[in-house]
mmCIF file as Biopython writes it, N, C-alpha, C and O atoms, coordinates in Angstrom:
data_model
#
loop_
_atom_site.group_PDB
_atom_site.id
_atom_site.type_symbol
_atom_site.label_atom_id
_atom_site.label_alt_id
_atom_site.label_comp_id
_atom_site.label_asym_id
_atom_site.label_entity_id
_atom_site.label_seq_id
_atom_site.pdbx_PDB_ins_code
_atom_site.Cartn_x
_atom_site.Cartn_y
_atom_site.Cartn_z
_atom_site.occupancy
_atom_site.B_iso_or_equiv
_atom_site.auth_seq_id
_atom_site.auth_asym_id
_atom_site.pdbx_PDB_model_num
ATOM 1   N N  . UNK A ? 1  ? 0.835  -1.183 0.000   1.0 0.0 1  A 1 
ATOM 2   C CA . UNK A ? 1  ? 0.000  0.000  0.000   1.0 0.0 1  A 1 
ATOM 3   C C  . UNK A ? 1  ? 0.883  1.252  0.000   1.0 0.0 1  A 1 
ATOM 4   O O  . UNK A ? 1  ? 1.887  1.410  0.695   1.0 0.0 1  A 1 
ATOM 5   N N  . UNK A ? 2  ? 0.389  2.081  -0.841  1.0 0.0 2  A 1 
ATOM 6   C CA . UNK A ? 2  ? 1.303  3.544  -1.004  1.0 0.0 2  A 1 
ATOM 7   C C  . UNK A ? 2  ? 0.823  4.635  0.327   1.0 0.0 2  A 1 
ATOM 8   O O  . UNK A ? 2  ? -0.288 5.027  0.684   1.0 0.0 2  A 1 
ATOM 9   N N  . UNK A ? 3  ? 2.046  4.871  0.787   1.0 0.0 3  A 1 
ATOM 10  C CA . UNK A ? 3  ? 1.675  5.950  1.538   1.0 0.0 3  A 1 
ATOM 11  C C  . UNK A ? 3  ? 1.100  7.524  0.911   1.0 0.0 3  A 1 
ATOM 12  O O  . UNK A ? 3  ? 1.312  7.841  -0.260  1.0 0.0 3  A 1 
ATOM 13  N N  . UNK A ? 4  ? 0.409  8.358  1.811   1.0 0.0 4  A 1 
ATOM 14  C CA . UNK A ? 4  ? -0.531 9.231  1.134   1.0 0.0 4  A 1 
ATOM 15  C C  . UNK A ? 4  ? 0.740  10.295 0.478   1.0 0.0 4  A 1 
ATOM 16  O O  . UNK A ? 4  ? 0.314  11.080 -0.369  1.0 0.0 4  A 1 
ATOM 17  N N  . UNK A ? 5  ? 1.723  10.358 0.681   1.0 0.0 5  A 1 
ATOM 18  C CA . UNK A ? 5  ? 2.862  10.847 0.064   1.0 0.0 5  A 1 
ATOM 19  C C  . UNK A ? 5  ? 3.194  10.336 -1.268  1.0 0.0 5  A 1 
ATOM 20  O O  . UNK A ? 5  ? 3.227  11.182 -2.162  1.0 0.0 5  A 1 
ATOM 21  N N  . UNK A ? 6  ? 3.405  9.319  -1.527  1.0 0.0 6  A 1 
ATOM 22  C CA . UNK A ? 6  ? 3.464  8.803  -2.688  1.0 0.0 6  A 1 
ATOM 23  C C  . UNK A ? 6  ? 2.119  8.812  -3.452  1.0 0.0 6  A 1 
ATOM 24  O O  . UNK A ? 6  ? 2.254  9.173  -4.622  1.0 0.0 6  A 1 
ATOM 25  N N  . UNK A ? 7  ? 1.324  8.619  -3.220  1.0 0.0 7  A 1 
ATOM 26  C CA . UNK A ? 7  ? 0.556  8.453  -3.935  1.0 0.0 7  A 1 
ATOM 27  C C  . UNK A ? 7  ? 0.225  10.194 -4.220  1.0 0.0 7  A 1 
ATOM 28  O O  . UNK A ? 7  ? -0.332 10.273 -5.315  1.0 0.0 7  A 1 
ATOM 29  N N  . UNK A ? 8  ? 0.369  11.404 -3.669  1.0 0.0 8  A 1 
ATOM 30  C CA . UNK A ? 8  ? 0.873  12.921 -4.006  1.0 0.0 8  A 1 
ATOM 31  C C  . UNK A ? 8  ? 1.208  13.050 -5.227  1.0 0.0 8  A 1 
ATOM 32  O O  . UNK A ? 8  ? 0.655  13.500 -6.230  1.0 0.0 8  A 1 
ATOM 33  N N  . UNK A ? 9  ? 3.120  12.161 -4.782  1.0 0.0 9  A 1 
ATOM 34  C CA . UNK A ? 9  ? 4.055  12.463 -6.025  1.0 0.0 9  A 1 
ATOM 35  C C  . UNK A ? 9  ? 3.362  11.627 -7.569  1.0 0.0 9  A 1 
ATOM 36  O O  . UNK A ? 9  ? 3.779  11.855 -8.704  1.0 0.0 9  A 1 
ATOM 37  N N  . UNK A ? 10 ? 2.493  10.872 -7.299  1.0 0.0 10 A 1 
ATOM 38  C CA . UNK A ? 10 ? 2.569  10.234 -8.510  1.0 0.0 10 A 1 
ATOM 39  C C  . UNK A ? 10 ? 1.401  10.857 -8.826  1.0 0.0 10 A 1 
ATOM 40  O O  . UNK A ? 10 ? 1.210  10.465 -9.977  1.0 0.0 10 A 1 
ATOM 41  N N  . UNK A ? 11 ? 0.299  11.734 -8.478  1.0 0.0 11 A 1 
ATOM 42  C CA . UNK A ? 11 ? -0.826 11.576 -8.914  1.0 0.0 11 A 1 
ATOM 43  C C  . UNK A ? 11 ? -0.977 12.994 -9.578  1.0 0.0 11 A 1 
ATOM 44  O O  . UNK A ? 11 ? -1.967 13.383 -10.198 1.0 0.0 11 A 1 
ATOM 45  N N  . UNK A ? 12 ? 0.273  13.753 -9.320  1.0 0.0 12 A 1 
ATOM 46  C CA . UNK A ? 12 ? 0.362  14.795 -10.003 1.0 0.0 12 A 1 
ATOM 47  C C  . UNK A ? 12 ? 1.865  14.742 -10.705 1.0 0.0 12 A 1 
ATOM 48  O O  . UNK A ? 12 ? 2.472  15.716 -11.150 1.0 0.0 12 A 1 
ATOM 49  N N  . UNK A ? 13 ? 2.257  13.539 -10.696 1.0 0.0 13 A 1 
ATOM 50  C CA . UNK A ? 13 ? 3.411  13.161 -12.058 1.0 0.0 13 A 1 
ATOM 51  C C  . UNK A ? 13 ? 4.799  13.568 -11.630 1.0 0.0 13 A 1 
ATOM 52  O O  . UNK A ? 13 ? 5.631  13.718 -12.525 1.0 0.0 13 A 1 
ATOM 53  N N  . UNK A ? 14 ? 5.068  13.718 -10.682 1.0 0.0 14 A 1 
ATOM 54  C CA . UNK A ? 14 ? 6.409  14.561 -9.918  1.0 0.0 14 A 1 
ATOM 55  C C  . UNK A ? 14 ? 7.041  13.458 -9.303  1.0 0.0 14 A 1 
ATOM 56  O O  . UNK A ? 14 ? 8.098  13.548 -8.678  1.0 0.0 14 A 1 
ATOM 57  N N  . UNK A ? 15 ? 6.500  12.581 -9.448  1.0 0.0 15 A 1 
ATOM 58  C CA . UNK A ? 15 ? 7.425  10.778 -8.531  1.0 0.0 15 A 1 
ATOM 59  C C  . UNK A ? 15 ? 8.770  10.791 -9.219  1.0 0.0 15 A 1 
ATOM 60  O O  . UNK A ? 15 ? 9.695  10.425 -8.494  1.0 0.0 15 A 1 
ATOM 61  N N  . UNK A ? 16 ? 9.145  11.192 -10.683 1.0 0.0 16 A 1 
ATOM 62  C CA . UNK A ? 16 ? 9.991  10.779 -11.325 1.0 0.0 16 A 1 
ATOM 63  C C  . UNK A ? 16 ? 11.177 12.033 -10.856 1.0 0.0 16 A 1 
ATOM 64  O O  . UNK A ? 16 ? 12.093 12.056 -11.678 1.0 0.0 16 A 1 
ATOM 65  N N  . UNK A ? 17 ? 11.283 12.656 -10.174 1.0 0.0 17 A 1 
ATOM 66  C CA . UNK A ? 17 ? 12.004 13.764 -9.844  1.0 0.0 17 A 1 
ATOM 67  C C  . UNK A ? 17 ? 12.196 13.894 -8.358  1.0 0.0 17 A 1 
ATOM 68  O O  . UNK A ? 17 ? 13.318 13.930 -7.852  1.0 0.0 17 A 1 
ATOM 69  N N  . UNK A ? 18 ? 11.164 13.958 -7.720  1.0 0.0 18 A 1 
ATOM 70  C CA . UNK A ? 18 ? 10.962 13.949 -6.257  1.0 0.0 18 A 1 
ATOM 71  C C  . UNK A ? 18 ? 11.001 12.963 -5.348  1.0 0.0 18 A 1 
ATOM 72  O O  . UNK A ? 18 ? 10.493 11.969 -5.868  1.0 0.0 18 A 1 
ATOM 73  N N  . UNK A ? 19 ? 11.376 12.722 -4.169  1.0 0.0 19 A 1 
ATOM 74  C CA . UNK A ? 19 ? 11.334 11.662 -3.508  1.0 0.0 19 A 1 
ATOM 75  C C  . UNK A ? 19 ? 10.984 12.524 -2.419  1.0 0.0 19 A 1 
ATOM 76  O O  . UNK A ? 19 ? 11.110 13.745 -2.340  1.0 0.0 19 A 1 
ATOM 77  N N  . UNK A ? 20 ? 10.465 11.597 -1.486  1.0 0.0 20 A 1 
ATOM 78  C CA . UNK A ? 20 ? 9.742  11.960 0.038   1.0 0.0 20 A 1 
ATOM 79  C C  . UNK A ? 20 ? 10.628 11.263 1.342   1.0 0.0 20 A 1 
ATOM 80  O O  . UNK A ? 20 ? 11.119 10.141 1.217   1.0 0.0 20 A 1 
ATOM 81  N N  . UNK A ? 21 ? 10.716 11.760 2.125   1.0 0.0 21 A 1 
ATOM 82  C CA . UNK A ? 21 ? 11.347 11.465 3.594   1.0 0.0 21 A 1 
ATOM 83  C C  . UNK A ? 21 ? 10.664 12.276 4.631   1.0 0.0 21 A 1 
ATOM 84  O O  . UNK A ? 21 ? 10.302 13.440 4.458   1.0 0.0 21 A 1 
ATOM 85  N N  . UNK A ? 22 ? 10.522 11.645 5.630   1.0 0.0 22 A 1 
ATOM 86  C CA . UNK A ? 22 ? 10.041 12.116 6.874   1.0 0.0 22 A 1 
ATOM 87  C C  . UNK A ? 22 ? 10.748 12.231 8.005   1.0 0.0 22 A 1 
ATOM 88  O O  . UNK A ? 22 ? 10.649 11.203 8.674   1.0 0.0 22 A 1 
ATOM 89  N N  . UNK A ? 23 ? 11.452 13.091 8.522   1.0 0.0 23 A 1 
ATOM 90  C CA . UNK A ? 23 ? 12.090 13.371 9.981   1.0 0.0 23 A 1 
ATOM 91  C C  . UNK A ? 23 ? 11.740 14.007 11.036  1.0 0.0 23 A 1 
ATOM 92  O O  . UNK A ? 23 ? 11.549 15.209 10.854  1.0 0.0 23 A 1 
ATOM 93  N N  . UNK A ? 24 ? 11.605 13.660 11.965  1.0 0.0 24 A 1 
ATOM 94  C CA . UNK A ? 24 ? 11.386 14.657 13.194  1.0 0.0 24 A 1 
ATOM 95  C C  . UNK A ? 24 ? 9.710  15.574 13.093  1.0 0.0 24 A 1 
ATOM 96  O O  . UNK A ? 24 ? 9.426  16.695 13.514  1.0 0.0 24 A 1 
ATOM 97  N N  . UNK A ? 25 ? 8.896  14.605 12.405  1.0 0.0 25 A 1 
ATOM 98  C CA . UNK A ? 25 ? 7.736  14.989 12.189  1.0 0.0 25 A 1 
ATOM 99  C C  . UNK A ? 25 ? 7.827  15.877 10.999  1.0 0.0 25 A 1 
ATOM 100 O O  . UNK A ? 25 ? 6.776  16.506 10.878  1.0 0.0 25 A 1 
ATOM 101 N N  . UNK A ? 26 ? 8.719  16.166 10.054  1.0 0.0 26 A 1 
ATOM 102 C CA . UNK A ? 26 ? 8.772  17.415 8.934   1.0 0.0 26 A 1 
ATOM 103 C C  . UNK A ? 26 ? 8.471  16.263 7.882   1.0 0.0 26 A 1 
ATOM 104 O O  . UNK A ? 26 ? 8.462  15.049 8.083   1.0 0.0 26 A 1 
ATOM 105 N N  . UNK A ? 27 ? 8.230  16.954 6.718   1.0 0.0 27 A 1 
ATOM 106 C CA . UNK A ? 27 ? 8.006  16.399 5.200   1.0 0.0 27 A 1 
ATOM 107 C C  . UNK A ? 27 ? 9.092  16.669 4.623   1.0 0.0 27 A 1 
ATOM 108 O O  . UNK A ? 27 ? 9.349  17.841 4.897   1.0 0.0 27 A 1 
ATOM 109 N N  . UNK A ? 28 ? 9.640  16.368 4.170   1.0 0.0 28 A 1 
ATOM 110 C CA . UNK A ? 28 ? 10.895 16.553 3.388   1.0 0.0 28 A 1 
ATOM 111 C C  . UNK A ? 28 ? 11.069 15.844 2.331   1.0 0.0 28 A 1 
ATOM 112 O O  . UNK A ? 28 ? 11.470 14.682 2.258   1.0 0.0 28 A 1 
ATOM 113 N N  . UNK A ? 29 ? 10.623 16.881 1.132   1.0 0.0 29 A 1 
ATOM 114 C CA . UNK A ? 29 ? 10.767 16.718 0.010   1.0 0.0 29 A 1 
ATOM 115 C C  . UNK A ? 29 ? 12.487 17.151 -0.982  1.0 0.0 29 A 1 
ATOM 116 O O  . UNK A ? 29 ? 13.207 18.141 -1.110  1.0 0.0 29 A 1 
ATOM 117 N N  . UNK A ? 30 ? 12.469 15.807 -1.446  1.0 0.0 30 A 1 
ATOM 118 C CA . UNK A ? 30 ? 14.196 16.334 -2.235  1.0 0.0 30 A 1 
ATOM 119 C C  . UNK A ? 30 ? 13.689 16.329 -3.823  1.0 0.0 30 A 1 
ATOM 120 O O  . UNK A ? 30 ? 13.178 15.312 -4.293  1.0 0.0 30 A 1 
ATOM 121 N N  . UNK A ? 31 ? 13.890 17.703 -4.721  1.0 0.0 31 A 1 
ATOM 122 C CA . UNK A ? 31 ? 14.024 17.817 -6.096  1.0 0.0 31 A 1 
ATOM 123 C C  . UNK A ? 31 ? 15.020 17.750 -6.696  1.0 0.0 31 A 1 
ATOM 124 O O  . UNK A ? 31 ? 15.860 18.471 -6.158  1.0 0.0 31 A 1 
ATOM 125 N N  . UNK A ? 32 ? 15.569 17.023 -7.950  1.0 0.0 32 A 1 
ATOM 126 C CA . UNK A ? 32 ? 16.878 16.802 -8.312  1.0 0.0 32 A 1 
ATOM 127 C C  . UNK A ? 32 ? 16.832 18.210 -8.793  1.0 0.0 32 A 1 
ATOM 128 O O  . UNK A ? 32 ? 15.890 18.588 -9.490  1.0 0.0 32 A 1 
ATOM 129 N N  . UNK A ? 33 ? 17.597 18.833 -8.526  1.0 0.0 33 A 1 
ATOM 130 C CA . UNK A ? 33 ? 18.768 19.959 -9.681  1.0 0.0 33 A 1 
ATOM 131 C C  . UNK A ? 33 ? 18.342 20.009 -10.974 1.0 0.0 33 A 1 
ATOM 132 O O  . UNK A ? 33 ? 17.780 20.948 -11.538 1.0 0.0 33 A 1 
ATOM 133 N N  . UNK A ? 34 ? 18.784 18.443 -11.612 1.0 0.0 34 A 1 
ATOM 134 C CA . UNK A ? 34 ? 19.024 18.437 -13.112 1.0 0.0 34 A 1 
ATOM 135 C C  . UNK A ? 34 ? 17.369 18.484 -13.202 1.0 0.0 34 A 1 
ATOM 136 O O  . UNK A ? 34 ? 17.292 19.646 -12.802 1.0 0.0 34 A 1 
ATOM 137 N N  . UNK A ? 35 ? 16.537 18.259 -13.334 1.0 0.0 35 A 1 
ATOM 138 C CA . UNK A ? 35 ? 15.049 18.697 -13.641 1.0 0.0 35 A 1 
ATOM 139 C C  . UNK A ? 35 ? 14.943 20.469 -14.353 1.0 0.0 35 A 1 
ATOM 140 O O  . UNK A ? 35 ? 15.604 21.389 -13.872 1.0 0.0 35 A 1 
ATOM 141 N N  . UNK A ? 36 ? 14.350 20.577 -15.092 1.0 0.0 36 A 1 
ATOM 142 C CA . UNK A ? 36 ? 14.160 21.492 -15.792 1.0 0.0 36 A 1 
ATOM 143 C C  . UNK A ? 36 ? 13.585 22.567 -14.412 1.0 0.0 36 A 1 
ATOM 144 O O  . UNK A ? 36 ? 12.926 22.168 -13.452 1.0 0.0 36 A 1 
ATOM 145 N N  . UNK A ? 37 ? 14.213 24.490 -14.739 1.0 0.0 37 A 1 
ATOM 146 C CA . UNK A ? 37 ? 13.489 24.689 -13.675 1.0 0.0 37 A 1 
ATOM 147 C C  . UNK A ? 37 ? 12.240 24.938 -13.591 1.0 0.0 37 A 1 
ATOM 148 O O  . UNK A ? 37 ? 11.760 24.841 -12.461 1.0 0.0 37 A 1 
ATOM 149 N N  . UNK A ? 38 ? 11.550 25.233 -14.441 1.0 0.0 38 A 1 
ATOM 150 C CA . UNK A ? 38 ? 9.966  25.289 -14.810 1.0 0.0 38 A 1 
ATOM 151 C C  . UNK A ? 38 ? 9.285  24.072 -13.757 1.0 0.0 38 A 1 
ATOM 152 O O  . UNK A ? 38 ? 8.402  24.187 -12.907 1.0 0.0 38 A 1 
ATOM 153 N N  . UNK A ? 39 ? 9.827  23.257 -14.052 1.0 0.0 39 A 1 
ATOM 154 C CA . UNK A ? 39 ? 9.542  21.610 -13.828 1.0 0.0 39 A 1 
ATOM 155 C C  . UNK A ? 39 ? 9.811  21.917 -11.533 1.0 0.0 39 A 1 
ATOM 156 O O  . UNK A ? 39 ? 8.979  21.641 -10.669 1.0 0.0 39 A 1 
ATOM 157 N N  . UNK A ? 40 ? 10.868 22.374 -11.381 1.0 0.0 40 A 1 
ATOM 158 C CA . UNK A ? 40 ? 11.798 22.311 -10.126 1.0 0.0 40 A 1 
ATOM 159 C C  . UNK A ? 40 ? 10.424 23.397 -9.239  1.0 0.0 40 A 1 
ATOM 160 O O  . UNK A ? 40 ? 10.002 23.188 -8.102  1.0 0.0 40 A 1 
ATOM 161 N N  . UNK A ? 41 ? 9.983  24.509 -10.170 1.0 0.0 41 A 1 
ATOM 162 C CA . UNK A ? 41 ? 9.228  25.389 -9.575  1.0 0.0 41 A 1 
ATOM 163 C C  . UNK A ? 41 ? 7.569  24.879 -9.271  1.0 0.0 41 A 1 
ATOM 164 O O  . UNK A ? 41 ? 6.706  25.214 -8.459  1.0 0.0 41 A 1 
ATOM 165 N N  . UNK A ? 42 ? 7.649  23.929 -10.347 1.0 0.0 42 A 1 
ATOM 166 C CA . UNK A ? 42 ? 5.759  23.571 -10.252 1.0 0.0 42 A 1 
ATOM 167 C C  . UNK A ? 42 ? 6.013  22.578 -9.051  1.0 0.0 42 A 1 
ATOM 168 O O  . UNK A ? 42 ? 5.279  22.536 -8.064  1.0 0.0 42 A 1 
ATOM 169 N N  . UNK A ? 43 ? 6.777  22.033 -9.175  1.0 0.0 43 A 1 
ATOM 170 C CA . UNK A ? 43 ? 6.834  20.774 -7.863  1.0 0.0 43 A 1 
ATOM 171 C C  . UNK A ? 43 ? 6.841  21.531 -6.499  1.0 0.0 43 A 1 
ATOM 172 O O  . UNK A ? 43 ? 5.942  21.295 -5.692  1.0 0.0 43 A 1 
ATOM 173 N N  . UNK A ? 44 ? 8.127  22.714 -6.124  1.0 0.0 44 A 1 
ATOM 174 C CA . UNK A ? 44 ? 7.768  23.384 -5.229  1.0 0.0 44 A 1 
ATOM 175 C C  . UNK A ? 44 ? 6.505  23.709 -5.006  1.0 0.0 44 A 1 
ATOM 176 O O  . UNK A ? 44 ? 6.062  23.166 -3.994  1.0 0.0 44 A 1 
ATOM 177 N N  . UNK A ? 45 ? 5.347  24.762 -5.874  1.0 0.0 45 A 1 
ATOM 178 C CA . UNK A ? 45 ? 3.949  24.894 -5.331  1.0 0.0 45 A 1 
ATOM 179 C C  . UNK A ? 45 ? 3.470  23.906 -4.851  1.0 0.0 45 A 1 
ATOM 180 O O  . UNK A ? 45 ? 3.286  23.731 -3.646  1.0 0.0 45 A 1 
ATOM 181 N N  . UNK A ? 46 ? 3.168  23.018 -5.877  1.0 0.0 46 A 1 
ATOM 182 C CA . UNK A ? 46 ? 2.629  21.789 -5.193  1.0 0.0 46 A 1 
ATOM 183 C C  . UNK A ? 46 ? 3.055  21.191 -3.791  1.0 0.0 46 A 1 
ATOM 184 O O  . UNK A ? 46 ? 2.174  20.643 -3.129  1.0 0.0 46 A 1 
ATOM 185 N N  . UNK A ? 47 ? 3.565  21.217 -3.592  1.0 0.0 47 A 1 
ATOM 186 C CA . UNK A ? 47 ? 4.371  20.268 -2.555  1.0 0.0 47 A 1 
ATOM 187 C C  . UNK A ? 47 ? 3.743  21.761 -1.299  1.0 0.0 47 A 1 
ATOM 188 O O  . UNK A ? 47 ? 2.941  21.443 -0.421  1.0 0.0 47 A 1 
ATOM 189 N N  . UNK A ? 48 ? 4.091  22.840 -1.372  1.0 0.0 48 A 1 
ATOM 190 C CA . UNK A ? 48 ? 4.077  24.134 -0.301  1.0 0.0 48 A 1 
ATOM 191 C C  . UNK A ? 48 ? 2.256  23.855 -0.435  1.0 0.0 48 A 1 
ATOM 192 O O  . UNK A ? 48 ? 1.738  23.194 0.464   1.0 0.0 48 A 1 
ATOM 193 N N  . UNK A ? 49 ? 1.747  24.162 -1.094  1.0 0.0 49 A 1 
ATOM 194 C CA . UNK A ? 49 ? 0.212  24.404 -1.546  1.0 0.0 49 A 1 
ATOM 195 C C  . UNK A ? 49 ? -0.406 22.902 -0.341  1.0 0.0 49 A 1 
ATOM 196 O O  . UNK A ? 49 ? -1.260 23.010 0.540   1.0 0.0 49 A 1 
ATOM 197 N N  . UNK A ? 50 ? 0.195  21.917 -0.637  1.0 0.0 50 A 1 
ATOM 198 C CA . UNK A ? 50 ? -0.358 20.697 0.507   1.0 0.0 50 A 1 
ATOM 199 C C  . UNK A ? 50 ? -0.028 20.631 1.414   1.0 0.0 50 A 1 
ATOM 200 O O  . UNK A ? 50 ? -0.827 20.319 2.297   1.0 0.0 50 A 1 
ATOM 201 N N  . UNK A ? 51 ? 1.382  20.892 1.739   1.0 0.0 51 A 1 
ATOM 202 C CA . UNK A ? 51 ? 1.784  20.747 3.302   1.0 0.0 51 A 1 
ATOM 203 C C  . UNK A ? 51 ? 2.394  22.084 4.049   1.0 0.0 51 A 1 
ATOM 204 O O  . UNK A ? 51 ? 2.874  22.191 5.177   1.0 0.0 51 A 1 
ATOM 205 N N  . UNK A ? 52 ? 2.228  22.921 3.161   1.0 0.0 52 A 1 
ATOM 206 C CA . UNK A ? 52 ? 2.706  24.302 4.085   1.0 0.0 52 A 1 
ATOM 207 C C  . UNK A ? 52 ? 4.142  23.989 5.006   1.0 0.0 52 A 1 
ATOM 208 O O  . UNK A ? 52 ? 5.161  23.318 4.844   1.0 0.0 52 A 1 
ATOM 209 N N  . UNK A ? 53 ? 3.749  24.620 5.746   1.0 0.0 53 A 1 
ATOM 210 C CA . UNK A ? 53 ? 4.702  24.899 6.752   1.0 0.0 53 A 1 
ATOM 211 C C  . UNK A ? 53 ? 5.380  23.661 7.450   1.0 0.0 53 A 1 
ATOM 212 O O  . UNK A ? 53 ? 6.303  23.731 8.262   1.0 0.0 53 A 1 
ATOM 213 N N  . UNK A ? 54 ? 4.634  22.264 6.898   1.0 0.0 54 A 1 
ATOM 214 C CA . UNK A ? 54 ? 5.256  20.661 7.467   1.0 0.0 54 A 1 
ATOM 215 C C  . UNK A ? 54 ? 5.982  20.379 6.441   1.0 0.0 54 A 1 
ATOM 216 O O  . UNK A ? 54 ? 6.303  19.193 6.359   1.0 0.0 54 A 1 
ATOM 217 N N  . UNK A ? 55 ? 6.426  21.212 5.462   1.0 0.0 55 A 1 
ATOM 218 C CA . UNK A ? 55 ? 7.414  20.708 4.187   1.0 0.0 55 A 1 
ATOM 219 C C  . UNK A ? 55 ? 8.891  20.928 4.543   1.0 0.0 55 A 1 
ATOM 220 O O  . UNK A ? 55 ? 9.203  21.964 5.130   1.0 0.0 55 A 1 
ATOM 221 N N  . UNK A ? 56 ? 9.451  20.373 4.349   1.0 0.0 56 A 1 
ATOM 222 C CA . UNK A ? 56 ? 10.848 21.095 3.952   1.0 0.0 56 A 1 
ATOM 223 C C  . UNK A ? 56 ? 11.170 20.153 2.731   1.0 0.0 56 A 1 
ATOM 224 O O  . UNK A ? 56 ? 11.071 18.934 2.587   1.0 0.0 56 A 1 
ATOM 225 N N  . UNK A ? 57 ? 11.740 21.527 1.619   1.0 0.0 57 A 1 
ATOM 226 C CA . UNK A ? 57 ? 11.706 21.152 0.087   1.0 0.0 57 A 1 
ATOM 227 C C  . UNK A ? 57 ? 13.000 21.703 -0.117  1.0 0.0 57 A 1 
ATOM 228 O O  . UNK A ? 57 ? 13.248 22.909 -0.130  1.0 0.0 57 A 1 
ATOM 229 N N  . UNK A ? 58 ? 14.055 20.508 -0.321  1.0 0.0 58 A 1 
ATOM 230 C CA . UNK A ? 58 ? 15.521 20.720 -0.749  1.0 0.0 58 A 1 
ATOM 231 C C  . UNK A ? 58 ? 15.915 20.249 -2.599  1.0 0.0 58 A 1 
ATOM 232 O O  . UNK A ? 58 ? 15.949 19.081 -2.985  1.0 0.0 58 A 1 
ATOM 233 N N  . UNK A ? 59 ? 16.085 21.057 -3.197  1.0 0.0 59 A 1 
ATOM 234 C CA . UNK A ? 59 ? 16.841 20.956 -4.138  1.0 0.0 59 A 1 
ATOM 235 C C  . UNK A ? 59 ? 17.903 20.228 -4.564  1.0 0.0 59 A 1 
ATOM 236 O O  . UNK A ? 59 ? 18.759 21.010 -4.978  1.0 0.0 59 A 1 
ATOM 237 N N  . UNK A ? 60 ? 18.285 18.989 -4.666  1.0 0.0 60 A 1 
ATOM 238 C CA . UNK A ? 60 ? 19.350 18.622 -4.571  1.0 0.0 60 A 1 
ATOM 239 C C  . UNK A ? 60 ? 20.420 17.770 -6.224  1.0 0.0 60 A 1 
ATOM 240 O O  . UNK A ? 60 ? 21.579 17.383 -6.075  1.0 0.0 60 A 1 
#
């Protein structure tokens, strides 16, 4: 069974770029770099737009 995180990244097509981790109660989302930034910026909204202030969204 997919956690409600994954099933996020895939249901708005961002699985292939993004991966999810959870620490210390935070969301922590990692975007590769090499991703187009158009691509690097829509994933940020998304990702801020659902979890606000429980995100942390690293670029990597």
């Amino acid at each position: 069974m997919m956690s409600t995180e994954q099933t996020f990244l895939i249901k708005y097509g961002i699985h292939n770029f993004v991966t999810y981790a959870i620490a210390g109660g935070k969301h922590i989302f990692y975007i590769r770099k090499s991703e187009r930034h158009a691509m690097i910026t829509h994933a940020q909204k998304l990702i801020e737009s659902w979890y606000g202030e429980t995100a942390d969204i690293r670029v990597v």
